[in-house]
N, C-alpha and C positions, 0 to 999 in steps of 0.2 A: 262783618267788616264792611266798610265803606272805602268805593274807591272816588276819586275827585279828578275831575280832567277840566283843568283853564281852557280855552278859548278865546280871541279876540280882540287881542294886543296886538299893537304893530307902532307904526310913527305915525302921527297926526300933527298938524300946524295948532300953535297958539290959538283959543278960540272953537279949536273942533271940537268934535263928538265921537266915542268910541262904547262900544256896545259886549262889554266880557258875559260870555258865560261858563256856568259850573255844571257838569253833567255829575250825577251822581248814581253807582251802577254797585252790585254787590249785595248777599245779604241783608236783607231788615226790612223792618215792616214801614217805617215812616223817620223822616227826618225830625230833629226836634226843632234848630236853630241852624240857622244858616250866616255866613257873615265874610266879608271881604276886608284882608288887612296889604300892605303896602311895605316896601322895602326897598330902601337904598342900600347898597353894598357900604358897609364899614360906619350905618345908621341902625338905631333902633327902629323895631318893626312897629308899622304903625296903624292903629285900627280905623278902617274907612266908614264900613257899615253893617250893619248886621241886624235879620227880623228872626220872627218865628213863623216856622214854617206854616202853619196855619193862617199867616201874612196879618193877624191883629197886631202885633208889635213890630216897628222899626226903627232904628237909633243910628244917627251920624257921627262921624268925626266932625270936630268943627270947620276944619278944613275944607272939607267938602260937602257941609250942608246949602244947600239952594243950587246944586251944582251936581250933584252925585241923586241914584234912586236907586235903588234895591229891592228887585220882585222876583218871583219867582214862577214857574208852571209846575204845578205839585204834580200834575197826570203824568208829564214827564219826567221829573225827577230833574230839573234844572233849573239853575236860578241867575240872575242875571244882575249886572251892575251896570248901568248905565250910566254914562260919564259925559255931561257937556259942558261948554265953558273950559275948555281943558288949558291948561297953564304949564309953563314950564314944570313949575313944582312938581305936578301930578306923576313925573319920569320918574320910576319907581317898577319893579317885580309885583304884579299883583297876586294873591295869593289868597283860594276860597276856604274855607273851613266848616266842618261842620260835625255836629254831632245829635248825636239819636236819643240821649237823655238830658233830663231837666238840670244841669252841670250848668258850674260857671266857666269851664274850659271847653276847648272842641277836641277830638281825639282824634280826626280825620282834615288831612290838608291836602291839597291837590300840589303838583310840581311847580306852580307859576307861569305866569305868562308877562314879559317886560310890554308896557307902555313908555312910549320915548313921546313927547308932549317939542315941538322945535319953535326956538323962538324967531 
C-alpha cells in the first residue's frame, strides 16, 4: 500500500507561483507513475500532469501547459507540482495520485490540498 500526503496549497495573487508536493510512505518497492488532477466542488475532476516515475515521460493538461511542471525526488519518494503564472481558474482541491504498476489507473490518492488563485 501507498500512502500520499499533499502539501503546499494556500492563497496566492493572480500571476503567482505555488510549489505542491506529494510525499509518498508505505510498503513497495518503487513508484511507477506519478500525476496531479484538480477539482472544483460540483465540477468534473480534472487531469493537470502526470510523468513516470523514472522522470522519462511527462504529459500536461492543456490548461496548464507552459505554466504548470511536474518532477519528482525519487530518493525521497516525493513529487512535486510546480505552479506559476497562477490565474483565477487554477482555484481548485489539488489532488496527487499514484500508482506502483504499468496501469492506465492509479489506485493510490492523497487527501488534497485547496489552491485559491485571488484576482
Amino acid at each position: 500500500q501507498v500512502q500520499l500526503v499533499e502539501s503546499g496549497g494556500g492563497l496566492v495573487q493572480t500571476g503567482g507561483s505555488l510549489r505542491l508536493s506529494c510525499a509518498a510512505s508505505g510498503h513497495f518497492i518503487d513508484l511507477y507513475k506519478m500525476a496531479w488532477f484538480r477539482q472544483v466542488i460540483g465540477k468534473n475532476r480534472e487531469f493537470v500532469a502526470s510523468m513516470r516515475w523514472n522522470g522519462i515521460n511527462s504529459y500536461y493538461g492543456d490548461s496548464v501547459k507552459g505554466r504548470f511542471t511536474i518532477s519528482r525526488d525519487s530518493a525521497k519518494n516525493i513529487g512535486y507540482l510546480q505552479m506559476n503564472h497562477l490565474e483565477p481558474e487554477d482555484t481548485a482541491i489539488y489532488y496527487c495520485a499514484a500508482s506502483v504498476e504499468a496501469v492506465a489507473t492509479y489506485a493510490f490518492w492523497g487527501q488534497g490540498t485547496q489552491v485559491t488563485v485571488s484576482s
